[in-house]
C-alpha positions in Angstrom: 65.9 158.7 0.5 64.2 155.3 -0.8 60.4 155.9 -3.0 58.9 152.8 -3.0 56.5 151.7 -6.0 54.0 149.4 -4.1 52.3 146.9 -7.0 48.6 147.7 -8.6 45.6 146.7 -6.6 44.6 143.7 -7.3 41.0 145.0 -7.9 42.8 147.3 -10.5 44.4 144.5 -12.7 43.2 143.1 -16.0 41.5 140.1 -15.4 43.2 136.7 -16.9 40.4 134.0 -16.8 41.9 130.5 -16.0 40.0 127.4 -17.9 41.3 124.2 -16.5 40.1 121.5 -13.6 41.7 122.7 -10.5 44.1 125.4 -9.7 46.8 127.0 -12.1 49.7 125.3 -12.5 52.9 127.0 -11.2 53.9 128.7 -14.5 50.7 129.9 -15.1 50.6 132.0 -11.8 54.4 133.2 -12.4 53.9 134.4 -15.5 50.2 136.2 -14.7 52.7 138.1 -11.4 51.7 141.5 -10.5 50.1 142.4 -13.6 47.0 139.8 -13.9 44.4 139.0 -11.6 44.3 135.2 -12.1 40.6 134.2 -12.1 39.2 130.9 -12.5 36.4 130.3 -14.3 33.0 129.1 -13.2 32.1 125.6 -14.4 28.6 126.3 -13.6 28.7 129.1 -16.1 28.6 130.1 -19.9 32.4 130.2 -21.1 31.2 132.8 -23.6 30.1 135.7 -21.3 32.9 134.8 -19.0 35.5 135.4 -21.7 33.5 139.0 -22.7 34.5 140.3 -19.2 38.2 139.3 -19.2 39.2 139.8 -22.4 42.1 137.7 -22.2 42.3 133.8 -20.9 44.9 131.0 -20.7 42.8 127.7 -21.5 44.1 124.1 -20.5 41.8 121.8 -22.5 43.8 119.0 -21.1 43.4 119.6 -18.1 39.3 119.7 -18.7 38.5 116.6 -20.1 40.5 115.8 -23.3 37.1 115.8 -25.1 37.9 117.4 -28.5 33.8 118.0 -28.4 34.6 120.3 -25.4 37.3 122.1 -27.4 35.4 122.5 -30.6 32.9 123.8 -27.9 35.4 126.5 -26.8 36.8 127.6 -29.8 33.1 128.5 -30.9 32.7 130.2 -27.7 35.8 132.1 -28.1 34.6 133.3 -31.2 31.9 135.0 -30.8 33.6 137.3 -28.1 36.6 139.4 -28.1 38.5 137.8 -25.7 42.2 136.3 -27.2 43.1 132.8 -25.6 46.8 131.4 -24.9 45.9 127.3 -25.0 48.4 125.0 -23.4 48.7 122.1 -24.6 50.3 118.7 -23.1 53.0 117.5 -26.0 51.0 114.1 -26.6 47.6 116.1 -27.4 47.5 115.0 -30.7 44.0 115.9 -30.9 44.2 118.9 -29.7 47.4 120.5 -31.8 46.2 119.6 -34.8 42.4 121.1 -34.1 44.0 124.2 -33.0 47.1 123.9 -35.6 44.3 123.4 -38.7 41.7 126.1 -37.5 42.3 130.3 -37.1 41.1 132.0 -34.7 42.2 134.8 -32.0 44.3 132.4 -30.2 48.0 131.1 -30.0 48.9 127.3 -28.8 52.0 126.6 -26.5 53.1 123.7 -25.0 52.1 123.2 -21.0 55.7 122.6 -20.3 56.5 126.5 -21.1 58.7 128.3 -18.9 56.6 131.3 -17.1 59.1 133.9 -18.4 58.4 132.6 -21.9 54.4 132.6 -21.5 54.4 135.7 -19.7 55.6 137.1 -23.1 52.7 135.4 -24.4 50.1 136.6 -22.2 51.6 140.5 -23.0 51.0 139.8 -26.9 48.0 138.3 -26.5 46.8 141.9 -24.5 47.8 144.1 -27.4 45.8 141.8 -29.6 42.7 142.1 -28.4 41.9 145.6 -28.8 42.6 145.2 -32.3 40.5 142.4 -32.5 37.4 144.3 -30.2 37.4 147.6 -32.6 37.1 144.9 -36.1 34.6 143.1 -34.2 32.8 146.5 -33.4 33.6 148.1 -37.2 32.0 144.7 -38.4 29.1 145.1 -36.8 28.7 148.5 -37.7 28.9 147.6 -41.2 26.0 145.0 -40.5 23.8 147.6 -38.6 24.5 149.8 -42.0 23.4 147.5 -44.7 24.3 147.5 -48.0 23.2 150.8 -48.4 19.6 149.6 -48.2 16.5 150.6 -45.3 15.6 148.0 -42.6 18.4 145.3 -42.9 17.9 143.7 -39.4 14.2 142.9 -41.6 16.2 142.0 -44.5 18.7 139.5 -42.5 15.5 138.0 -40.4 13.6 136.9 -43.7 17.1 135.7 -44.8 17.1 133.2 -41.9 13.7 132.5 -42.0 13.9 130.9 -45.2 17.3 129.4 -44.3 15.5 127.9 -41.8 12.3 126.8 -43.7 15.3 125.2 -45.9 16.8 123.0 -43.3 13.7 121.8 -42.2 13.2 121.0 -45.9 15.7 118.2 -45.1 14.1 116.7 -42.2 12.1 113.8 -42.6 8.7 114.6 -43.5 7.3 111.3 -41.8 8.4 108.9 -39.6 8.6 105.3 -41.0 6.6 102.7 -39.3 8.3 99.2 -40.2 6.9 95.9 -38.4 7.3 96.5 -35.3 9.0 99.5 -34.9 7.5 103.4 -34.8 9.2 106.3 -33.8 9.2 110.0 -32.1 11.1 112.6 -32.6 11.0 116.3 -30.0 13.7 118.7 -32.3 14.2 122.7 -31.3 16.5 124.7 -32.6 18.0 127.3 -30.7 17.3 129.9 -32.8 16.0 129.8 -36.7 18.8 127.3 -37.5 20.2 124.5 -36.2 23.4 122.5 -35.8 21.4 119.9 -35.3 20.2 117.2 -38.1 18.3 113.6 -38.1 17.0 111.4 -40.2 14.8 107.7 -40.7 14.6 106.3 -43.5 13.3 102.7 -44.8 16.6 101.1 -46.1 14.6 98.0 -47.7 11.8 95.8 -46.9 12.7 95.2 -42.9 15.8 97.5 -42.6 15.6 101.4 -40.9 18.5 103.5 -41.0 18.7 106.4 -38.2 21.2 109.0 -37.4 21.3 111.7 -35.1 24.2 114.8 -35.5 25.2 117.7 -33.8 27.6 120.3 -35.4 29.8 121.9 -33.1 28.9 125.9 -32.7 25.8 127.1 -33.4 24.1 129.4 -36.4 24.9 129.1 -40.0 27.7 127.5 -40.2 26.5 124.6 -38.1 23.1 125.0 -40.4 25.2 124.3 -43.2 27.2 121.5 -42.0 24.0 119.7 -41.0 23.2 119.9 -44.8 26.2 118.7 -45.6 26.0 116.2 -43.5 22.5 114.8 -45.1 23.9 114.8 -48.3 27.1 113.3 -47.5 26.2 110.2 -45.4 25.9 107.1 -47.7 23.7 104.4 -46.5 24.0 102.0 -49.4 26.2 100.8 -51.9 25.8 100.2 -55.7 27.2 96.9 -56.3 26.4 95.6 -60.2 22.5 95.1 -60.5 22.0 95.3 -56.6 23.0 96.9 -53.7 24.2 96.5 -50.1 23.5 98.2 -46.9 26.5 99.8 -45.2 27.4 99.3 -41.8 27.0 101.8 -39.5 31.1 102.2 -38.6 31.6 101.9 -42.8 29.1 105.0 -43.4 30.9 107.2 -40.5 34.2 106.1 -41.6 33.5 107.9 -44.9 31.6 110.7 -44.4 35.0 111.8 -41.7 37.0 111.7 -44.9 34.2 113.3 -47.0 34.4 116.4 -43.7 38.1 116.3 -44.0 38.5 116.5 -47.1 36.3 119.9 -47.4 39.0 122.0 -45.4 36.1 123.9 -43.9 37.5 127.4 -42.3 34.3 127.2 -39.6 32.1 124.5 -38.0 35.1 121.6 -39.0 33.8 119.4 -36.2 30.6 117.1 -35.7 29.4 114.3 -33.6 26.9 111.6 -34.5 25.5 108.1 -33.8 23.6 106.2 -36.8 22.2 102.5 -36.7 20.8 100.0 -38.2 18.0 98.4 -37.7 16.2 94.8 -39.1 12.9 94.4 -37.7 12.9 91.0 -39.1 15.1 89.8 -35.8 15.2 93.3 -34.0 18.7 93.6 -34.0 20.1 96.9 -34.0 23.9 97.7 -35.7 25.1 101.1 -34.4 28.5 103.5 -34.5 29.4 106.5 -32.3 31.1 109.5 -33.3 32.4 111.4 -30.1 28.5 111.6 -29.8 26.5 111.1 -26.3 25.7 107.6 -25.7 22.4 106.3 -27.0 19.9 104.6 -23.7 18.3 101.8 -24.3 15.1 101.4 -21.7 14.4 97.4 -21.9 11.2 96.7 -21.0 11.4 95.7 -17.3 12.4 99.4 -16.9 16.3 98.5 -16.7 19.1 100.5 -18.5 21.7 100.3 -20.9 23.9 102.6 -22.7 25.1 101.9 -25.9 28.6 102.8 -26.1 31.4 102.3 -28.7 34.7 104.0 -29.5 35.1 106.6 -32.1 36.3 110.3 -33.0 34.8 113.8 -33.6 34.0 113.7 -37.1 35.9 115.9 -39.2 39.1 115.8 -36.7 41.1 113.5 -38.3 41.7 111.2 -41.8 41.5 107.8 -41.8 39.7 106.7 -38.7 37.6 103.7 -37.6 34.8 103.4 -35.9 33.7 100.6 -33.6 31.1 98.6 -35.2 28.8 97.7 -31.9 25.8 95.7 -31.9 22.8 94.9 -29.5 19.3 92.6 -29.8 16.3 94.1 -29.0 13.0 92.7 -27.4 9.6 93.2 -27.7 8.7 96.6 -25.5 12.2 97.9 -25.6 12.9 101.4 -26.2 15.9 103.5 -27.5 16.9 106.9 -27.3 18.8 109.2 -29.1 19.8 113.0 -27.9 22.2 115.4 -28.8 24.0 116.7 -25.5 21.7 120.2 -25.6 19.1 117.9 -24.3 21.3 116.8 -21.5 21.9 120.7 -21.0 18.7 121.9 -20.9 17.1 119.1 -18.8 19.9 118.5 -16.2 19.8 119.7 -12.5 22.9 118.9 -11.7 26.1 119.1 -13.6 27.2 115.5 -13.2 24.1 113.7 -13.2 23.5 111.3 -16.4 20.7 111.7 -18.5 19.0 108.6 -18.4 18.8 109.7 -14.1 17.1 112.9 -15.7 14.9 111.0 -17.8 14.1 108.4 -15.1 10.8 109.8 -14.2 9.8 109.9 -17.6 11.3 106.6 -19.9 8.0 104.5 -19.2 5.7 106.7 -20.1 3.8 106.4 -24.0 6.5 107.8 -26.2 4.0 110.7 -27.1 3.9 111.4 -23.6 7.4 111.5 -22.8 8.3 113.8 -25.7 5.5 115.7 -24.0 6.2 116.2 -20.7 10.1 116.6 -21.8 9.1 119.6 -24.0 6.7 120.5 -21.0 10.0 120.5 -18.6 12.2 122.5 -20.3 9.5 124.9 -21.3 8.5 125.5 -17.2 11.4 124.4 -15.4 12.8 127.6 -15.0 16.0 126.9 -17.2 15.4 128.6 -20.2 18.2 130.9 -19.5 20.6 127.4 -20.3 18.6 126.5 -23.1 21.0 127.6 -25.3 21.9 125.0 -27.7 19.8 122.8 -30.0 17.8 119.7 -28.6 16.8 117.0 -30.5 15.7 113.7 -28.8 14.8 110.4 -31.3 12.7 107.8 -29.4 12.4 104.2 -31.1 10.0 102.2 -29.6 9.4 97.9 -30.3 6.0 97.5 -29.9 4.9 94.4 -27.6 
């Protein structure tokens, strides 16, 4: 006589969350077999609370978008849950290896090509890990509920961020330079009492206006602290004998990367950012992206341009260049900077470019539109997706 041992329902098998653009590869779905439900994951959806519920996830960043923003994105996600990740990587992701290879975290990297024998070995360590790593999660948080031995610490550690937060906005310009021509608006709210978020404008000399906008990757203190960092770091002029000299935009990035490198930072390595230069003698503008959203320029027949350039994540990599970019401006022109939460929060569908979502509002009185922006994301029934900072800088010529 023959017993026959029929495989688990599927309904009864751990769940193995799939992060990549389009189906899972072949060795992928060998290796998950009988004992994984293979589940993609929603693009429409927070990574985060996806990853709570399965616990365990094989994550092709590759096969996303190559963005290293998007995978600084998901190692922050990652970390605030449970969840252990097996990330495979193509072999010529140099980004990619060495942001996983420099950072630690509940994760292991392997390369795409990896037989499904091999990664199903993987995908069985990675299973015992992450009850280990759920009951020190749960013991840490314990020992925060606790206190150090002292009554009412949720109080305690709410006045602690309070003032971390009156802090940060200590380094926030207190006014907004008007030079010649040129005024500014800024709409900036932080997710919660911090922000990974930072900007400045400041008067460089007697026509010149230097503005940056950065967004630290992650969210809470550590991003709060890079932001800091970040303020202090950023060099805008140069000391040269009895004068000085005004950095380019692509020579200021260039050296606060190595300045971020250089720290070895355990958390929030990774930073994006766009500064510029501006003369208002001849209204031309000298600019620099790192990794960060395309600034919009609005010109003043209502047309639209976006003010690219190539350059990195800060903080990624030693030794990069940025691509010095410039652009004239015109009487009644506008320019606008955003950090992506903007894009996030204001969106209605996920492909659709910002300045499309700000269409209604770019010719509107820069008060206004920084109005009836704040107005949209306050009514528009989103709040749910307002989960990351949003800072939006608004330069106007005046005609």
């Amino acid at each position: 006589m023959c017993t026959c041992i029929q495989d688990a329902p599927l309904s009864d098998r751990p769940t193995l969350l799939w992060v990549g653009q389009g189906p899972a590869p072949s060795n992928v779905r060998e290796a998950a077999g009988d004992r994984w439900r293979l589940t993609p994951h929603r693009a429409d959806a927070a990574l985060g609370p996806q990853l709570h519920r399965a616990g365990l996830a094989v994550i092709s960043p590759d096969s996303v978008d190559g963005n290293p923003r998007r995978l600084g994105q998901m190692l922050n996600e990652l970390a605030g849950t449970p969840a252990v990740a097996v990330f495979l990587l193509n072999e010529h992701a140099r980004v990619g290896w060495q942001m996983l290879s420099g950072r630690k975290g509940q994760f292991t990297c392997v390369p795409a090509s990896i037989p499904a024998e091999a990664l199903a070995a993987q995908f069985a360590a990675a299973a015992d890990l992450q009850p280990v790593i759920a009951d020190l999660r749960s013991d840490i948080a314990d020992l925060r509920k606790a206190g150090p031995g002292s009554a009412g610490p949720p109080e305690t550690l709410d006045e602690e961020m309070r003032l971390a937060a009156r802090l940060q906005r200590d380094f926030l310009p207190r006014r907004l330079p008007e030079v010649g021509p040129v005024s500014f608006g800024v709409l900036y709210r932080p997710a919660s009492f911090v922000s990974g978020d930072i900007y400045d404008i400041a008067r460089l000399d007697e026509t010149r206006v230097g503005l940056y906008i950065a967004d630290a990757v992650g969210h809470g203190m550590p991003a709060a602290l890079m932001t800091m960092f970040i303020k202090r770091a950023l060099q805008t002029k140069r000391i040269v004998g009895n004068t000085y000299e005004i950095l380019p935009p692509e020579v200021s990035l260039a050296q606060l990367n190595e300045d971020i490198c250089s720290q070895e930072l355990s958390s929030c390595q990774f930073c994006t950012a766009v500064y510029a230069v501006l003369d208002t003698a001849d209204l031309s503008l000298a600019y620099a992206r790192a990794g960060h959203p395309e600034p919009i320029l609005v010109r003043r027949d209502g047309g639209t341009e976006l003010l690219g350039g190539n350059g990195c994540l800060l903080g990624v990599f030693e030794g990069q260049l940025f691509e010095p970019r410039r652009t004239q401006l015109a009487p009644g022109d506008r320019v606008i900077l955003y950090t992506d939460g903007a894009h996030d929060a204001l969106r209605t569908e996920p492909e659709l470019p910002f300045a499309e979502v700000l269409a209604p509002f770019l010719r509107l009185p820069r008060d206004d539109l920084l109005i009836q922006i704040n107005t949209r994301i306050e009514t528009a029934g989103r709040r749910d997706r307002a989960t990351d900072d949003i800072t939006i800088i608004v330069l106007d010529v005046g005609r």
